[in-house]
C-alpha positions as CSV (number, residue, x, y, z in Angstrom):
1,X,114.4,78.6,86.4
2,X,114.2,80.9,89.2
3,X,116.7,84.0,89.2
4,X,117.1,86.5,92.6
5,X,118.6,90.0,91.8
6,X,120.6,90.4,94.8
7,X,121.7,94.5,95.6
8,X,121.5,96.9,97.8
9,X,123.3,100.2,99.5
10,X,127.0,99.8,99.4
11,X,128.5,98.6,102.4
12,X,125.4,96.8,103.0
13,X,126.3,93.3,102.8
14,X,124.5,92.5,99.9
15,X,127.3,90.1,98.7
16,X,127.7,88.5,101.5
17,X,123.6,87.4,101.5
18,X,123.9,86.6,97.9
19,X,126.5,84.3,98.8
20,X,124.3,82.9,102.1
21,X,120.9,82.6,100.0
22,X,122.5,80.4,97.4
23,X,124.1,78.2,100.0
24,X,120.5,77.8,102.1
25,X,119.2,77.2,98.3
26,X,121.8,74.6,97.7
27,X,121.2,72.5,101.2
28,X,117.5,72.4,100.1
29,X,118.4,70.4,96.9
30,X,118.5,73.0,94.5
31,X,121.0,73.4,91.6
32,X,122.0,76.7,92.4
33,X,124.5,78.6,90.6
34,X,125.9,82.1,92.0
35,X,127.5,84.7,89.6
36,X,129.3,87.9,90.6
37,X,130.9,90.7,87.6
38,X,133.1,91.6,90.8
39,X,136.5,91.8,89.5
40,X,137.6,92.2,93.4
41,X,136.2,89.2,94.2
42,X,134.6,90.0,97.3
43,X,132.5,86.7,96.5
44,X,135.2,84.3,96.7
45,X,135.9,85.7,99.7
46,X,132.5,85.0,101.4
47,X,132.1,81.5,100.4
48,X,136.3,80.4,100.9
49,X,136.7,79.3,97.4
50,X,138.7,81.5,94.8
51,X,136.4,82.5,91.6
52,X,137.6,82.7,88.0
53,X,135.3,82.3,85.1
54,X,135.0,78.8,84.5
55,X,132.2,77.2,87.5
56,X,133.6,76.3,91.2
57,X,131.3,74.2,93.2
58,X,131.8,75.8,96.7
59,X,129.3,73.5,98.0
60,X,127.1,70.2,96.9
61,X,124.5,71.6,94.6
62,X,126.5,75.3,94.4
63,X,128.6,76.7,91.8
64,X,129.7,79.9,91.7
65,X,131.5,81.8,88.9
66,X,133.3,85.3,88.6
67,X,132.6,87.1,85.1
68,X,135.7,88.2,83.3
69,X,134.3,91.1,82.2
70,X,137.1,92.3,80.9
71,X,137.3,89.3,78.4
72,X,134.1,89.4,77.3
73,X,133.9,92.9,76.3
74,X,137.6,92.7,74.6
75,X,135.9,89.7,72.0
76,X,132.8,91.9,71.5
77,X,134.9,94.3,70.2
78,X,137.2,92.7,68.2
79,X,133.6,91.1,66.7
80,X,133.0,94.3,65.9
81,X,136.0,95.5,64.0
82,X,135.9,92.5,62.2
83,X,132.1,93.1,61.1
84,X,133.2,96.6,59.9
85,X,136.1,96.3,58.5
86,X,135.4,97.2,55.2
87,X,134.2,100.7,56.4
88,X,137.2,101.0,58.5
89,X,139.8,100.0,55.7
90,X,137.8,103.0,53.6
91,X,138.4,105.6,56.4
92,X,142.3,104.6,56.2
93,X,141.7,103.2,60.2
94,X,144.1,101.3,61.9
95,X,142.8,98.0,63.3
96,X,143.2,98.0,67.5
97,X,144.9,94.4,68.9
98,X,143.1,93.0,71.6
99,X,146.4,93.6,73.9
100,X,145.3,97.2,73.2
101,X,141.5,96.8,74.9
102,X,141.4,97.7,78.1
103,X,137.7,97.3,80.3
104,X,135.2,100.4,79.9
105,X,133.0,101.6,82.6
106,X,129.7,99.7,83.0
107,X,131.7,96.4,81.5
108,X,130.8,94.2,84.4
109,X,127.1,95.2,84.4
110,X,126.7,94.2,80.5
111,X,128.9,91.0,81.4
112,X,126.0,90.1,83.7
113,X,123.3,91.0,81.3
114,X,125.2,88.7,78.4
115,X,124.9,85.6,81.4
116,X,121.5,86.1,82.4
117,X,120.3,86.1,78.5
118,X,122.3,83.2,77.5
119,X,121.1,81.1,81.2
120,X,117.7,82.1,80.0
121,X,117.8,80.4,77.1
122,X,118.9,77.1,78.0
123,X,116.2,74.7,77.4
124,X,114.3,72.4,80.0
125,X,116.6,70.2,80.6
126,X,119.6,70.6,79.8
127,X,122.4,69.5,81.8
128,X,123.7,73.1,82.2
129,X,120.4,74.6,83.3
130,X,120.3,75.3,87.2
131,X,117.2,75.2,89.5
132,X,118.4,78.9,91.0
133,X,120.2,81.3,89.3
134,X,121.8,83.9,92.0
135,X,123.1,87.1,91.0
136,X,125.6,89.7,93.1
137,X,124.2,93.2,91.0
138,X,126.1,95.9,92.0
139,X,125.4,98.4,94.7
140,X,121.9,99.5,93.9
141,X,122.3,102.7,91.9
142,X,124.0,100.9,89.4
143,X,121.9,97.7,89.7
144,X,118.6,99.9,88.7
145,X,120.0,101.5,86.2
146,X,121.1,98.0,84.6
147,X,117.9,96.2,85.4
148,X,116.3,99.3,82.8
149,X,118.9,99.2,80.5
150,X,117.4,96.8,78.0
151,X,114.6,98.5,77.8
152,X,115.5,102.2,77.4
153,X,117.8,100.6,74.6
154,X,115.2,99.2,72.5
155,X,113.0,102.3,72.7
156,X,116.1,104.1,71.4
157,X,116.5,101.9,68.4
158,X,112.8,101.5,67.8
159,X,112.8,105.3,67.3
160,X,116.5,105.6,65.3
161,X,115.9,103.0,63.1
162,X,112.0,101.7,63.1
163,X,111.7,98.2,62.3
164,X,108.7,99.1,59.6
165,X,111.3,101.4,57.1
166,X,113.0,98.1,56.1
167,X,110.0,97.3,54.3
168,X,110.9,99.9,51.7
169,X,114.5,98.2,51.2
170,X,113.6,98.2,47.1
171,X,112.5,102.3,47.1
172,X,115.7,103.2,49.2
173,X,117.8,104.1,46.1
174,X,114.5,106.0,44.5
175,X,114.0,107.7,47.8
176,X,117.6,108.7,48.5
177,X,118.0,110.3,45.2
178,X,114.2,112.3,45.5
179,X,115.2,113.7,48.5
180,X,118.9,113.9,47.6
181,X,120.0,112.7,50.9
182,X,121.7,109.3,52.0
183,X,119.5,106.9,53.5
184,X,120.6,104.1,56.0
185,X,121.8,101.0,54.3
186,X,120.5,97.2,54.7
187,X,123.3,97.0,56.5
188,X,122.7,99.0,59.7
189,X,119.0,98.3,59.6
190,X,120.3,94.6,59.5
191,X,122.6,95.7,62.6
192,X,120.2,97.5,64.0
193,X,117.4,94.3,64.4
194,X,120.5,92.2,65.6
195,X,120.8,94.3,68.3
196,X,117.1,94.3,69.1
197,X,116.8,90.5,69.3
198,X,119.7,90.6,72.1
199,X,118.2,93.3,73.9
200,X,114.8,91.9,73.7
201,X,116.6,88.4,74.7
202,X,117.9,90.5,78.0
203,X,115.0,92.0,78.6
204,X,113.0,89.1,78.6
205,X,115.5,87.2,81.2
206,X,114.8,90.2,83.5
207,X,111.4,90.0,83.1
208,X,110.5,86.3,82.9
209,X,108.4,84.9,85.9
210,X,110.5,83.2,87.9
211,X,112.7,86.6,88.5
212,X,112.9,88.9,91.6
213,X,115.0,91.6,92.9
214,X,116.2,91.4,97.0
215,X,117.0,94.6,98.7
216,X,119.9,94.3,100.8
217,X,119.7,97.3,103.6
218,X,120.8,97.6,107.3
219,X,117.8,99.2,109.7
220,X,118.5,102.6,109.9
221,X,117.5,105.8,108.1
222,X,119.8,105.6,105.6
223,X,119.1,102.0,104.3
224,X,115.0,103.2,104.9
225,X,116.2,105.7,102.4
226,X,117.8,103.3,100.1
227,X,115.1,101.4,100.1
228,X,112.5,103.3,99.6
229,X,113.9,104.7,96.9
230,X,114.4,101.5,95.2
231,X,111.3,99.7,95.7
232,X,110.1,102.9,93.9
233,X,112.0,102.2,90.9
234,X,111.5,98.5,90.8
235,X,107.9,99.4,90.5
236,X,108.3,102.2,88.0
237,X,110.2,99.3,86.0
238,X,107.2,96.0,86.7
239,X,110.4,94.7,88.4
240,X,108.9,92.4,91.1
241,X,110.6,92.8,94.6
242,X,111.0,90.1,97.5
243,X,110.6,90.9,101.2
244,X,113.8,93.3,102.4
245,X,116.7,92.0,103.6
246,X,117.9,93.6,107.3
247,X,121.3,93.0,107.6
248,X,123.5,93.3,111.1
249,X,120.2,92.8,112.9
250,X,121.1,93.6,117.1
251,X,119.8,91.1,119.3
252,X,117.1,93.0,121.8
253,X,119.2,91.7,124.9
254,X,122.2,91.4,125.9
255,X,123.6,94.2,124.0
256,X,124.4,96.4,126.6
257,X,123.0,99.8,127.8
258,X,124.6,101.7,125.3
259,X,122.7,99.9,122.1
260,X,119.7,101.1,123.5
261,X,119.1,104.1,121.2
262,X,120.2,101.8,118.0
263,X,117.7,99.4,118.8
264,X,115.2,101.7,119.4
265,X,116.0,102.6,115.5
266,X,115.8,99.6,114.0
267,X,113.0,98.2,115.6
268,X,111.1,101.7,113.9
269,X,113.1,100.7,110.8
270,X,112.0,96.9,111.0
271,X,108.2,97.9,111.5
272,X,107.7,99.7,108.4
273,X,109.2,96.8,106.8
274,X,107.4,94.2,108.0
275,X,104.6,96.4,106.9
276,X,105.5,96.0,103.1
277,X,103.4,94.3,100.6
278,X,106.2,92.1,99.5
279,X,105.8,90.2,103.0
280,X,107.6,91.0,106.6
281,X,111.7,92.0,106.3
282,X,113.8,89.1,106.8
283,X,116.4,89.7,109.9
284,X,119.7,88.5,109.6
285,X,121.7,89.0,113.0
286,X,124.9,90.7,113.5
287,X,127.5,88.1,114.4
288,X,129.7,90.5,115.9
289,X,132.2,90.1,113.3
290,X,132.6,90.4,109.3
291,X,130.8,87.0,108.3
292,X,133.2,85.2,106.4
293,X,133.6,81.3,105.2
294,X,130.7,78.5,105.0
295,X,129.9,78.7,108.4
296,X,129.5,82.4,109.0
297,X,127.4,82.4,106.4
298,X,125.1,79.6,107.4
299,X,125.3,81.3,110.7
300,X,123.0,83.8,109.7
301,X,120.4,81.7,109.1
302,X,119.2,83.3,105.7
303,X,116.3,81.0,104.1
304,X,116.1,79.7,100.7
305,X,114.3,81.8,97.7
306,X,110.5,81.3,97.6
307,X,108.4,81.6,94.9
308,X,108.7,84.8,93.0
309,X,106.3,87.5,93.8
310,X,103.9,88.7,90.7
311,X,104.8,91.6,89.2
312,X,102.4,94.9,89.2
313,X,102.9,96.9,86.1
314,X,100.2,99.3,84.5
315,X,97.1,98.1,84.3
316,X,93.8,100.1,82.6
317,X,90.2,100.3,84.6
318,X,87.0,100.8,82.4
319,X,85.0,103.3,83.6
320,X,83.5,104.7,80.7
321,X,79.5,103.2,81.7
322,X,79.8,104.4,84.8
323,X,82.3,107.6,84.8
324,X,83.0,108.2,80.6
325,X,86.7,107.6,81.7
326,X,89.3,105.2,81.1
327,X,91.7,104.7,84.8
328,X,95.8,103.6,84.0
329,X,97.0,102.7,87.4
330,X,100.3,102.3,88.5
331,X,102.1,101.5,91.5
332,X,104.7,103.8,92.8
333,X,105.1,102.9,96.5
334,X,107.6,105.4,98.4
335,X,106.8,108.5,96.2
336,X,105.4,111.6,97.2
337,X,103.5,114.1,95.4
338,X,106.5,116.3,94.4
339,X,108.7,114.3,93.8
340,X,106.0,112.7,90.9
341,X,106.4,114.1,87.2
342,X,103.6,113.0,84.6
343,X,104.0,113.8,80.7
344,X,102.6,112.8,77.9
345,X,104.0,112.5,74.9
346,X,102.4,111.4,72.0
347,X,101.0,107.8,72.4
348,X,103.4,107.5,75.6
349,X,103.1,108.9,78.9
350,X,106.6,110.0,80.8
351,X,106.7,109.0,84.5
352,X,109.4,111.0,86.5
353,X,109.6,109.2,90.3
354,X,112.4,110.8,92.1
355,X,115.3,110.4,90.3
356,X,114.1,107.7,88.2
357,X,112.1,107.9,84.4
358,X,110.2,105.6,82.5
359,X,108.8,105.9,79.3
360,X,105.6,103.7,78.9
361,X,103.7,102.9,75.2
362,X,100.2,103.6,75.9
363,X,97.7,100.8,75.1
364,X,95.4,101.2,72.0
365,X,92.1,102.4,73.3
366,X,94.1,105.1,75.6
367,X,95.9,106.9,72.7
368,X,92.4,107.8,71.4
369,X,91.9,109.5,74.8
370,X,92.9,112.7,76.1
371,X,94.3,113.1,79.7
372,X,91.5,114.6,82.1
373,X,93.9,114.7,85.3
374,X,96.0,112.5,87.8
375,X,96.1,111.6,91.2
376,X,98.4,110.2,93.8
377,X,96.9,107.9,96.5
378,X,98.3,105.2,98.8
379,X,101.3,104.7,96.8
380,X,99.3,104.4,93.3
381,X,99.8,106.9,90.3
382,X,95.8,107.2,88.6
383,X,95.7,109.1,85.7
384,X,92.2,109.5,83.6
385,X,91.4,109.8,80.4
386,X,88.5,110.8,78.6
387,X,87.3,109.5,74.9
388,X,88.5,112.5,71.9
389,X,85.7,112.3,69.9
390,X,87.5,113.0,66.7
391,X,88.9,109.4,67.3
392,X,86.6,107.4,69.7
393,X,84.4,105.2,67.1
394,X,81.1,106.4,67.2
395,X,77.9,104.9,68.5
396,X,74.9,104.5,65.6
């Protein structure tokens, strides 16, 4: 199953192309299916069909669906009191109604992550299972920080609550009373593992081959911005990207004397693009007007997804015949040297790229190592490290 990320600056269009990719999708005989979290539905409103949250089919092959976030996160909840309700009924708490839930912040992103999880596990075949899955993220900021979300998460529980302390379970009682403290019960380790299989389940639908992010941007210098500054997350995350997306493209003639200095812009803009590794922007025109209904949006000529591109994350270089170090490359296109933070912290290393953060596990035979330096060179972070003796095995 292929998925396409669709975000981008706000204001950009990026809803608008979501809605135009799945349509070109769709007329190529795919089954495509289009999702938005959008409680606006600015969606609906492209293709000239109404969403709610059961499908639509806005065109042969298409179906589109608005998230009720709203309802979603209202039935978690209530889940949730239920699962606790003896601890509640012991702190003298007064159950909430679901009348009483109203949405929290951040509710339509997790809505989104919930459909991508339960989409990804669909098996082969199944009648519900659709060639393309198309996705209206939110404007980017947001998007990135909900593509990473999983993730970050799981590190959190992993360290909270470590999966290995439930082999103890049977010394708990011993321990708690040696060191006279409470320990965790079975219950919130039990809670706590739940939650790790849905994240990992999340995760792994972001991750999966098959699943791309498209940038959304018009050519100018704030959309090179944007983007820039994106692509440099999407790497920081192994997130792989597909060719950028120029929106309200001017046509070179015809436009009048006084377009000359905006085309001049864009065609800088459009350069640096088409220089990307991803592959050459795609240009979608300006139609003079606010595209809006099926044939606006086949006006612009926006092609179907190809195949996803492969992702790049870190990858380690032997150089210990040659050099005595170990290399851990990563790709960070769009960086620069101070805007580049490099940590290490125990047997993880803590990239800082702008205003994004990864944490990243080191692999086995670099936690034995020591960090000897770190460069920054064509868009790739090389940091080396050199054997520590007291833990490099030996040669006899």
């Amino acid at each position: 199953m292929r998925t396409v990320l669709v975000t981008g600056p706000g204001g950009a269009g990026r809803t608008t192309l979501a809605a135009a990719t799945a349509r070109a999708a769709a007329r190529a005989g795919t089954r495509v299916l289009l999702l938005t979290a959008d409680p606006g539905d600015r969606l609906g409103t492209a293709l000239g069909a109404p969403l709610g949250p059961a499908p639509v089919e806005a065109a042969p092959g298409l179906h589109a669906l608005r998230l009720d976030a709203a309802d979603r996160l209202r039935a978690d909840l209530l889940a949730l009191q239920d699962r606790a309700a003896t601890a509640l009924d012991a702190l003298g708490a007064t159950p909430l109604a679901a009348d009483e839930l109203t949405p929290l912040p951040g509710a339509e992103e997790l809505a989104l992550l919930r459909a991508l999880r339960e989409l990804a596990a669909l098996p082969e075949g199944d009648p519900a299972r659709p060639g393309l899955v198309v996705v209206d993220l939110p404007a980017a900021p947001r998007a990135l920080a909900l593509l990473s979300l999983p993730g970050e998460l799981r590190r959190y529980l992993a360290r909270l609550l470590p999966a290995e302390r439930q082999a103890a379970r049977a010394l708990r009682p011993l321990l708690g009373r040696l060191a006279g403290l409470p320990l965790p019960g079975e219950g919130l380790y039990a809670a706590a593992a739940r939650w790790d299989t849905e994240l990992a389940a999340a995760q792994a639908a972001l991750s999966r081959p098959g699943t791309s992010v498209t940038l959304v941007a018009e050519p100018g210098p704030a959309g090179a911005d944007a983007v820039r500054e994106a692509r440099t997350a999407l790497a920081l995350h192994a997130l792989p990207a597909d060719p950028v997306f120029a929106n309200r493209v001017l046509p070179a003639e015809g436009a009048g004397a006084w377009a000359a200095p905006l085309l001049a812009q864009q065609a800088k803009i459009l350069d640096l693009w088409d220089q990307d590794p991803g592959g050459p922007a795609v240009r979608v025109p300006h139609l003079g007007h606010d595209p809006r209904g099926p044939e606006d949006l086949d006006a612009l000529g926006v092609p179907a997804p190809g195949p996803a591109p492969a992702v790049a994350g870190p990858r380690v270089e032997d150089r210990l015949a040659a050099d005595g170090v170990l290399l851990w490359h990563l790709e960070l296109p769009g960086v620069s040297r101070d805007q580049l933070d490099l940590v290490r912290r125990a047997d993880e290393l803590v990239v800082t790229a702008g205003a994004f953060r990864r944490i990243l596990p080191l692999p086995g035979a670099l936690r034995r190592c020591t960090v000897a330096g770190a460069a920054l060179r064509d868009g790739t972070l090389t940091v080396r490290f050199t054997p520590d003796p007291a833990q490099w095995p030996q040669k006899r």
